[in-house]
matplotlib code that plots the C-alpha trace (Angstrom):
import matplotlib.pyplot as plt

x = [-18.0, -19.0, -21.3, -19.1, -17.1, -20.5, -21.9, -18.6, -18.4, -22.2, -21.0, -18.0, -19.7, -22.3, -19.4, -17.6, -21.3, -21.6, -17.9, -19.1, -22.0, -20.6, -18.2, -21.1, -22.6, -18.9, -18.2, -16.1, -13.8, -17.2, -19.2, -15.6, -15.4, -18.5, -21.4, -22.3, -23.5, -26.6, -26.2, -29.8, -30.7, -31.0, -27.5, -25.7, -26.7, -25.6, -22.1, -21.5, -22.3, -20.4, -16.9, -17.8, -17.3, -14.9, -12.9, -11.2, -14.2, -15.6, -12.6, -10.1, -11.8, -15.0, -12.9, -10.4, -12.9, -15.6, -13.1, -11.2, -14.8, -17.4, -20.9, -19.4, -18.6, -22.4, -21.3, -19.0, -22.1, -24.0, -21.8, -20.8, -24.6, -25.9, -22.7, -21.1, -23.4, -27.0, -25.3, -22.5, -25.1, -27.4, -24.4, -22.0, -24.2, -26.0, -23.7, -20.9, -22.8, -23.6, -20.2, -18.3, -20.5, -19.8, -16.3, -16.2, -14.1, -14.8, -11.8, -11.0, -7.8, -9.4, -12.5, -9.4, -7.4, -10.7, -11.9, -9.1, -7.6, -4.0, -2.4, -0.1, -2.9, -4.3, -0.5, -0.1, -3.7, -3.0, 0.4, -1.4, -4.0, -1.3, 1.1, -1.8, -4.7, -2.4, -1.1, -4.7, -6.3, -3.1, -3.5, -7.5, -6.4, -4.0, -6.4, -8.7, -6.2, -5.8, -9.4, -9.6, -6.2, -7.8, -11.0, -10.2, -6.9, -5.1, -1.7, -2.0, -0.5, -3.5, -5.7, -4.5, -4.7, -8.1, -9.1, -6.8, -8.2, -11.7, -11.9, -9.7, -11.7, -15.2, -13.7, -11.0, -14.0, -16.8, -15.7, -17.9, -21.4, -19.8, -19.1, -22.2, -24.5, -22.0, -22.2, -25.8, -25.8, -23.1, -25.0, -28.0, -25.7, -23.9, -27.5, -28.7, -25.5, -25.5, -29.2, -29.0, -24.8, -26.4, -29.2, -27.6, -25.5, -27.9, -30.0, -26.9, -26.2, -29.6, -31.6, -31.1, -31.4, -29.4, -26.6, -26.7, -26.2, -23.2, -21.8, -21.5, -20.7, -17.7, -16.2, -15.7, -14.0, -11.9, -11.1, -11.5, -12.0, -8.3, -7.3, -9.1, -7.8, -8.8, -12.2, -10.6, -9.5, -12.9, -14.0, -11.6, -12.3, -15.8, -14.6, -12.2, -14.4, -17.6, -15.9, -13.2, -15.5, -16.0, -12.6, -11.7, -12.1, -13.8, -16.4, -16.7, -17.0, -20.5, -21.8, -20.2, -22.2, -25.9, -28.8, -30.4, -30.9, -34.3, -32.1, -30.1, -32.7, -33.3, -29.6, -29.1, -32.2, -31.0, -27.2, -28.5, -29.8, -27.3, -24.6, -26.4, -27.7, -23.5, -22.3, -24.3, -23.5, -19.7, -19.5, -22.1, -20.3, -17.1, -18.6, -20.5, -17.0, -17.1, -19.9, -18.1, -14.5, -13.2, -9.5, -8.0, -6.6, -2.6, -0.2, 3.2, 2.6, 0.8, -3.0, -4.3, -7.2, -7.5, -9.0, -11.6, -14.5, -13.1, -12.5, -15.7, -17.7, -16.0, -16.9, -20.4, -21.7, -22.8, -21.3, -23.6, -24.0, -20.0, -20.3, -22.6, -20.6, -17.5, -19.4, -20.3, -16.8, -15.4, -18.6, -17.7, -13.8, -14.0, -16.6, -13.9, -10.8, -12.5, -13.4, -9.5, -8.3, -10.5, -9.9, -5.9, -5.6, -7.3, -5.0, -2.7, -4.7, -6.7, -5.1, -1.0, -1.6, -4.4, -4.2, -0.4, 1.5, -1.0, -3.8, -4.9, -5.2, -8.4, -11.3, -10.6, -7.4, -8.3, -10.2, -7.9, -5.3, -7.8, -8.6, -4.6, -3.7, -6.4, -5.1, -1.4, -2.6, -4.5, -1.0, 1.5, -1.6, -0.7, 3.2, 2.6, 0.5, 2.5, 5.8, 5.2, 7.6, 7.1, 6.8, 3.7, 2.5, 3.0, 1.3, -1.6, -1.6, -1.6, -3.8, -7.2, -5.9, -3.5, -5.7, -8.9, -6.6, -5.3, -8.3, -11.7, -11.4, -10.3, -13.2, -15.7, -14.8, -14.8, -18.4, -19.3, -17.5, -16.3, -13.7, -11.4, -8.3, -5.8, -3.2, -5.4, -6.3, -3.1, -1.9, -5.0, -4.0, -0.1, -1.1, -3.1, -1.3, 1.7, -0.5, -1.1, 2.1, 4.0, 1.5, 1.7, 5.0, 4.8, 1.7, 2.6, 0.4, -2.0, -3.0, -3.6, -6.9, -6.1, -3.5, -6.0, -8.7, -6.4, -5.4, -8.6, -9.1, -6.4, -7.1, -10.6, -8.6, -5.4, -7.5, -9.8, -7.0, -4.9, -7.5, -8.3, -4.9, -4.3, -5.9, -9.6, -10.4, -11.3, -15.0, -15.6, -14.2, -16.4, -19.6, -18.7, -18.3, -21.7, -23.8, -26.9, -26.0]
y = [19.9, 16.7, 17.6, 17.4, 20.6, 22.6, 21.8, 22.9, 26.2, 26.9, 26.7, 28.3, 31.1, 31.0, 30.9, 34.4, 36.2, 35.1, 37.1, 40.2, 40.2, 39.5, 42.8, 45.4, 44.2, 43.8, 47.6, 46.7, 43.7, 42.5, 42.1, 40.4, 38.1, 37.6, 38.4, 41.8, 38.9, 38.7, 35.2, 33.0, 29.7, 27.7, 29.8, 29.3, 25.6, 24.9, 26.6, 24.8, 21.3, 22.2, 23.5, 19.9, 17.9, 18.0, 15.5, 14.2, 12.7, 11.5, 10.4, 9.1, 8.6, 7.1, 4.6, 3.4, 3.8, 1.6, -0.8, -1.2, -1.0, -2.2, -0.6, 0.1, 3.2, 3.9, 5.3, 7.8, 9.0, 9.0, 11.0, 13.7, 14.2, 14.6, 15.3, 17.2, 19.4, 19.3, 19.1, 21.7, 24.5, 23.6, 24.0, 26.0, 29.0, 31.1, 31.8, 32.4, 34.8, 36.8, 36.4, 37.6, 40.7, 41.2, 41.2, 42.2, 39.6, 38.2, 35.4, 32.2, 34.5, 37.3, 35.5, 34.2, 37.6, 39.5, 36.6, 36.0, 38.9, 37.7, 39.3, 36.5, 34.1, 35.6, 35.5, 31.7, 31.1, 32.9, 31.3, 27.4, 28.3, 29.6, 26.1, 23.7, 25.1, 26.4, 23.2, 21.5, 23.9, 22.8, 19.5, 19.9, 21.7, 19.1, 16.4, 17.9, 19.0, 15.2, 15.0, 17.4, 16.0, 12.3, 13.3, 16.2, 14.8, 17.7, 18.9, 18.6, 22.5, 23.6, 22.4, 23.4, 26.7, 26.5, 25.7, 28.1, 31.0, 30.3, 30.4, 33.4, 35.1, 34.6, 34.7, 38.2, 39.7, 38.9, 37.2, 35.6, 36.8, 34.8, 32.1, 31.4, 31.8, 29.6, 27.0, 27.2, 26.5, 23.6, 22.2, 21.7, 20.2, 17.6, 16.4, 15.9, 14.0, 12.2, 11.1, 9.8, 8.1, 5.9, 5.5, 3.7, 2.1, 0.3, -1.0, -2.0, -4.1, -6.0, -4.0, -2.1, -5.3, -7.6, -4.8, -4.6, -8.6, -8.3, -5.8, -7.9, -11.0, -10.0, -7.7, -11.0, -12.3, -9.9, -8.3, -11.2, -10.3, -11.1, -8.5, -5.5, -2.3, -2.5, -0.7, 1.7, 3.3, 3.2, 5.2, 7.6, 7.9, 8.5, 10.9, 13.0, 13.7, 14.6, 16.8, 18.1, 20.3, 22.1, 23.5, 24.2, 27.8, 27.2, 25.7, 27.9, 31.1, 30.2, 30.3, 34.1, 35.2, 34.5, 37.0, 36.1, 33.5, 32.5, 31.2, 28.6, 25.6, 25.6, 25.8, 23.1, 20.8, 21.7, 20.8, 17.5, 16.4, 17.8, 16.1, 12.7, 12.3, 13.5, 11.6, 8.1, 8.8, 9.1, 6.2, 3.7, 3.8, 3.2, 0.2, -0.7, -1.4, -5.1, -5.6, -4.3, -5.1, -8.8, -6.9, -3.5, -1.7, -2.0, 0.7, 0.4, -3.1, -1.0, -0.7, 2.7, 3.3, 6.5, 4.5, 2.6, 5.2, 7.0, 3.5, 2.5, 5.4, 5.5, 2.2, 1.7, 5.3, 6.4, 9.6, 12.1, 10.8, 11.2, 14.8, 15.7, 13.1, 15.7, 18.6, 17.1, 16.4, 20.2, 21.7, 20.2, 20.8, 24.5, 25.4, 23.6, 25.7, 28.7, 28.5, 27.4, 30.3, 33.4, 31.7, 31.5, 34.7, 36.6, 35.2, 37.3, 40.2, 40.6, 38.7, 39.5, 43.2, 45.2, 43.1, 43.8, 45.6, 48.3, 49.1, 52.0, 51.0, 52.3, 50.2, 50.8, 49.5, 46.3, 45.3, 45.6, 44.1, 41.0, 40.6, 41.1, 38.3, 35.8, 36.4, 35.6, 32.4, 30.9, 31.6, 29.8, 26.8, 26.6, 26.5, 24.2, 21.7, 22.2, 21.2, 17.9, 19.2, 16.4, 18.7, 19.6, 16.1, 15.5, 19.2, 18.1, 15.0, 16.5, 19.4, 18.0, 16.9, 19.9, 22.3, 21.4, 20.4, 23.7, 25.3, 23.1, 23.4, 26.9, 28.1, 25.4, 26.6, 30.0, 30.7, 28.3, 28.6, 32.1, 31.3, 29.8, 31.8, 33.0, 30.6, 27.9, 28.6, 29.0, 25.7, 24.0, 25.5, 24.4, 20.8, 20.5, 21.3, 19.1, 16.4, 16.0, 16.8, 14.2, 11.2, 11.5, 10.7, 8.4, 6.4, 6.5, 7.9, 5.2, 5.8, 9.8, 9.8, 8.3, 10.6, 13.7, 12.2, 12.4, 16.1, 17.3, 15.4, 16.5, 20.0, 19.4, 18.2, 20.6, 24.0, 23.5, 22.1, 25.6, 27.5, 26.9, 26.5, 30.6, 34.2, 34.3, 36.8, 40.3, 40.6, 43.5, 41.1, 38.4, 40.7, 42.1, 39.2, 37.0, 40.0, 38.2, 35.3]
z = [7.5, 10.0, 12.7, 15.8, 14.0, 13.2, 16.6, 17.8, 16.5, 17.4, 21.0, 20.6, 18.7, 22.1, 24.6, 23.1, 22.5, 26.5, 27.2, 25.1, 27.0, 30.6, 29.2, 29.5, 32.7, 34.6, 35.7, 39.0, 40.4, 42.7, 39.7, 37.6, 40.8, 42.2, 39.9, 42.2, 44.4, 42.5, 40.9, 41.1, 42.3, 38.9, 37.7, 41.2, 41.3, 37.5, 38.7, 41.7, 39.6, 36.4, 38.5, 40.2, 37.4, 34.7, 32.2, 35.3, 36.5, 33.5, 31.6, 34.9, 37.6, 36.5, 34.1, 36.6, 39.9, 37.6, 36.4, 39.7, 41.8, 40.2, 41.0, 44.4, 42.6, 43.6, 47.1, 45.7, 43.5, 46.9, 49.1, 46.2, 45.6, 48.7, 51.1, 48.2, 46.7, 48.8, 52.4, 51.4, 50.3, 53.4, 56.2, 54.6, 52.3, 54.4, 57.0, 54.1, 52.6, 55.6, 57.2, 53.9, 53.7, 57.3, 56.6, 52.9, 52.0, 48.4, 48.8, 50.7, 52.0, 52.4, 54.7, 57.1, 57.6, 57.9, 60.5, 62.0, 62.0, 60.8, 58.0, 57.2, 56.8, 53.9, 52.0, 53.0, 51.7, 48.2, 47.9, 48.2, 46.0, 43.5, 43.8, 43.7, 41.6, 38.8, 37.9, 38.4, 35.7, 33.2, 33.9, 32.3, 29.5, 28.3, 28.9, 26.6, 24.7, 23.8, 23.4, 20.7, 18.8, 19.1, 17.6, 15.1, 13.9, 14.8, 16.4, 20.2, 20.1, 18.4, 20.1, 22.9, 21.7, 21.0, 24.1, 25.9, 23.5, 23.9, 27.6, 27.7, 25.9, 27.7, 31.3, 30.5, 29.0, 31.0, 34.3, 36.4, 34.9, 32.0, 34.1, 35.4, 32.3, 30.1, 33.2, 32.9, 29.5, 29.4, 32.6, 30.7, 28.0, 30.4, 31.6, 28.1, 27.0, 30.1, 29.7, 26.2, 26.9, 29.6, 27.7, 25.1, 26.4, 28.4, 25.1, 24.0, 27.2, 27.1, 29.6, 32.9, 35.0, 32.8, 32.8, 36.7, 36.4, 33.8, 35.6, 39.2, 37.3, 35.0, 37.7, 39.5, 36.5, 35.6, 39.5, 41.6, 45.1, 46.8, 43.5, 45.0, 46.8, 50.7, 51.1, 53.4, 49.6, 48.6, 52.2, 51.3, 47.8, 48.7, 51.7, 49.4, 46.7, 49.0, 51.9, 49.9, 48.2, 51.5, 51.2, 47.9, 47.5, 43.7, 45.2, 47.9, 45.7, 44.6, 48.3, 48.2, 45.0, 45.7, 45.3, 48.8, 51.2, 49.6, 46.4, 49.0, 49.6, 45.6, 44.4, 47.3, 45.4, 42.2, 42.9, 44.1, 41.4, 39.1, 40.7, 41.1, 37.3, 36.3, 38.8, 38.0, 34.5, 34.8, 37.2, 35.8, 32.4, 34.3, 35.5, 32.3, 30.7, 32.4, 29.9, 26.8, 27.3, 28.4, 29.7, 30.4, 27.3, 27.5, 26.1, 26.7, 28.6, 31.3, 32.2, 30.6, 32.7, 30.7, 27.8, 29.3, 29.2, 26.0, 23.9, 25.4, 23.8, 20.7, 20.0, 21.1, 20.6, 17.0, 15.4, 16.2, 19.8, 20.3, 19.0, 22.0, 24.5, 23.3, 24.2, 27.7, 28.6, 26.8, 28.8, 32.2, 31.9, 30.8, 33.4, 36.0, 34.2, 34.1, 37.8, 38.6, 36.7, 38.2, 41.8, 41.1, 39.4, 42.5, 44.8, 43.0, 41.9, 45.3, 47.7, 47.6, 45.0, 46.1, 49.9, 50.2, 47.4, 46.4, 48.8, 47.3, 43.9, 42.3, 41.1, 37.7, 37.6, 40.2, 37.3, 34.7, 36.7, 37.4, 33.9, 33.3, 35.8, 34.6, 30.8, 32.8, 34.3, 31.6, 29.2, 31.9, 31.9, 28.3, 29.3, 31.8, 29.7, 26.8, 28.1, 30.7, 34.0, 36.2, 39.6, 37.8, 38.0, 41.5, 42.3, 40.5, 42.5, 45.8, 45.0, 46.3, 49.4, 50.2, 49.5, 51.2, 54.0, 54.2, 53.8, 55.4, 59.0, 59.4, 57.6, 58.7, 62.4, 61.2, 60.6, 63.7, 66.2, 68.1, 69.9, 66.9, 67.7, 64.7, 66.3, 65.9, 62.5, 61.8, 63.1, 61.7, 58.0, 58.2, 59.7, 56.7, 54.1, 55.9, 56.1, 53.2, 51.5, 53.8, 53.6, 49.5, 49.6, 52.4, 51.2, 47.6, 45.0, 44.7, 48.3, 47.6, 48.4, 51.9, 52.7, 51.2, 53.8, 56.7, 55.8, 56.0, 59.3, 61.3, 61.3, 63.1, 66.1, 66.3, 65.4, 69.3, 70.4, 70.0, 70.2, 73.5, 75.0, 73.0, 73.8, 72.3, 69.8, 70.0, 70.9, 68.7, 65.5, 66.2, 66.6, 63.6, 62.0, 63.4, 63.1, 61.9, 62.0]

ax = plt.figure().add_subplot(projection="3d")
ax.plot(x, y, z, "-o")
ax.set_aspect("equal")
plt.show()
């Protein structure tokens, strides 16, 4: 048996002990969606980086973005380490935490009906997270279900169903105490392969500073300057990816599950550093493939950006190395899918059922319905991987953009500002979402991150805009919700 397989099964083994274990200490839906909101600073910071990073980042965007960019990809490292992760646990944590207890809200749609008061809001919310994240957590799993059929020489099916199986079974059984221990443990598996992949890499490129010098020299040569996207793409790139995390309710989840407010400054300085040693990682060896390839891989007489960082490791890494370079990408992706998954599967289970349908349903059965839904969701991801719909495509697309367009200012001006009227939320939510669904199609895909960027801008403006021009909210809700804060 090669190593990659033995190493393979050691952390699968891990990952379902992890479930089992999750099983005994989940006893309600708080502690299946939230950890009892007794989740640490290491374990929330490990989260929050691990659901930041997945196969997307390291296999396309970091092989395109480096190829395309250069070391310019540097900035996008920048903002998503400090704006990303450090400035988005200082700004947005504390007063999350407080404001959902407040409100005892443990969802993105159930924050904006409890603090705004609008019933409709919270079925809207649900809805978008249902049409955009679903597709975005089948798009992972087939990537690495490619990953797997490349490397083990298996059917694409089965691996697929590997990967499928294994997260089912450690998110159903042990939900998000599962989550965040196997995040901590595949975190601390994405710095080491990070670490060593650059690492060697580097040696093989003659040095750290003769690297830097290959890299600037042959991106000349092989992008020449009149070649290169406008640098408004790169703003926006750099935008997208640092202030979209702000509003996608994934991300925001970990802010709702911390033990106290002590824990916040450490996950911050923790996530900070997590994200800018994954981060450098992904993007420098995007832009170390100036140094190792003289042209773009072709298939089908197109470019395959796609290969770049995968051909580029398989031929410069050795065996062993690759086996843990596997285990990075498989540790970043499921940590991402299993984060997609609990968040979609609650906007059924809590948002629409117990919120709408059943609001009487006991505890016990919230819980099995939630452990129900997310076995649901993670078979139609296999469905929806499986067999290649092309609405899919274009959902997965637009789901950055719409759904931190829908979602960013209405709960940005939610926990800051008081007199955010439900109008205005609700007109800040719709322009997002239309925003971004219209520029897509207007701009073309290439330009997605531009279109995303303006999504999440325009609802900054229209929300005060309503708001102020609409009746202001009940004082009792607002006390209730900024007591303490």
């Amino acid at each position: 048996m090669s190593f990659s397989i033995i190493l393979l099964v050691v952390f699968f083994t891990i990952m379902i002990g992890i479930g089992l274990w999750g099983m005994k200490k989940t006893t309600s839906l708080n502690d299946f969606f939230l950890g009892g909101r007794s989740i640490g600073p290491w374990v929330s910071a490990m989260a929050y980086g691990t659901t930041y990073f997945s196969a997307v980042a390291f296999i396309g965007f970091a092989g395109k973005l480096g190829w395309v960019f250069g070391l310019q990809t540097m900035w996008i490292v920048a903002g998503n380490a400090f704006i990303g992760a450090f400035l988005a646990w200082m700004v947005l944590a504390r007063r999350t935490r407080r404001m959902t207890m407040n409100l005892d809200a443990m969802t993105m749609p159930e924050f904006l009906q409890e603090r705004y008061n609008g019933k409709y809001t919270k079925i809207f919310s649900a809805i978008v997270i249902f049409i955009f994240l679903l597709p975005y957590s089948a798009s992972v799993f087939k990537g690495l279900g490619h990953l797997f059929e490349a490397n083990f020489h298996i059917s694409f099916d089965l691996a697929l169903l590997i990967m499928i199986g294994i997260t089912g079974i450690y998110l159903v059984l042990g939900g998000y105490f599962a989550i965040t221990l196997t995040d901590f443990l595949q975190g601390f598996v994405m710095i080491i392969g990070s670490i060593a992949m650059v690492s060697i890499l580097v040696s093989k490129g003659g040095g750290f500073n003769e690297v830097i010098d290959k890299i600037n020299m042959n991106h000349l040569l092989h992008v020449p300057l009149e070649k290169r996207p406008p640098v408004l793409l790169l703003i926006s790139l750099v935008f997208m990816t640092s202030f979209g995390t702000w509003g996608l309710p994934q991300m925001v989840q970990k802010f709702y599950s911390v033990k106290n407010e002590q824990v916040i400054t450490k996950a911050a300085i923790a996530t900070f550093f997590f994200a800018l040693i994954i981060g450098f990682a992904a993007y420098f060896t995007g832009s170390m493939a100036h140094i190792f390839f003289d042209k773009l891989p072709i298939i089908n007489g197109a470019p395959a950006f796609d290969r770049i960082v995968p051909d580029l490791l398989t031929q410069h890494l050795p065996e062993k190395l690759m086996a843990l370079i596997l285990l990075l990408v498989l540790s970043a992706s499921m940590s991402t899918l299993s984060s997609l998954v609990l968040v979609s599967s609650s906007a059924i289970a809590i948002d629409l059922y117990k919120g709408h349908v059943n609001t009487n349903v006991s505890a016990d059965n919230s819980l099995v319905m939630m452990r129900f839904l997310s076995t649901l969701f993670i078979i139609i991801s296999f469905f929806i991987a499986r067999y290649e719909f092309a609405i899919i495509i274009t959902l997965m697309s637009l789901s950055w953009g719409a759904v931190a367009g829908t979602f960013m200012a209405a709960y940005i001006y939610g926990l800051y500002w008081k007199r955010t009227t439900l109008a205005g939320a609700a007109a800040g939510m719709i322009s997002g979402l239309t925003t971004a669904v219209t520029l897509f199609f207007v701009l073309g895909p290439a330009n997605s991150p531009i279109a995303s960027s303006i999504a999440m801008i325009v609802p900054f403006f229209v929300i005060p805009a309503v708001s102020m021009f609409t009746k202001a909210p009940d004082k009792e809700l607002i006390d209730k919700a900024f007591n303490g804060i």
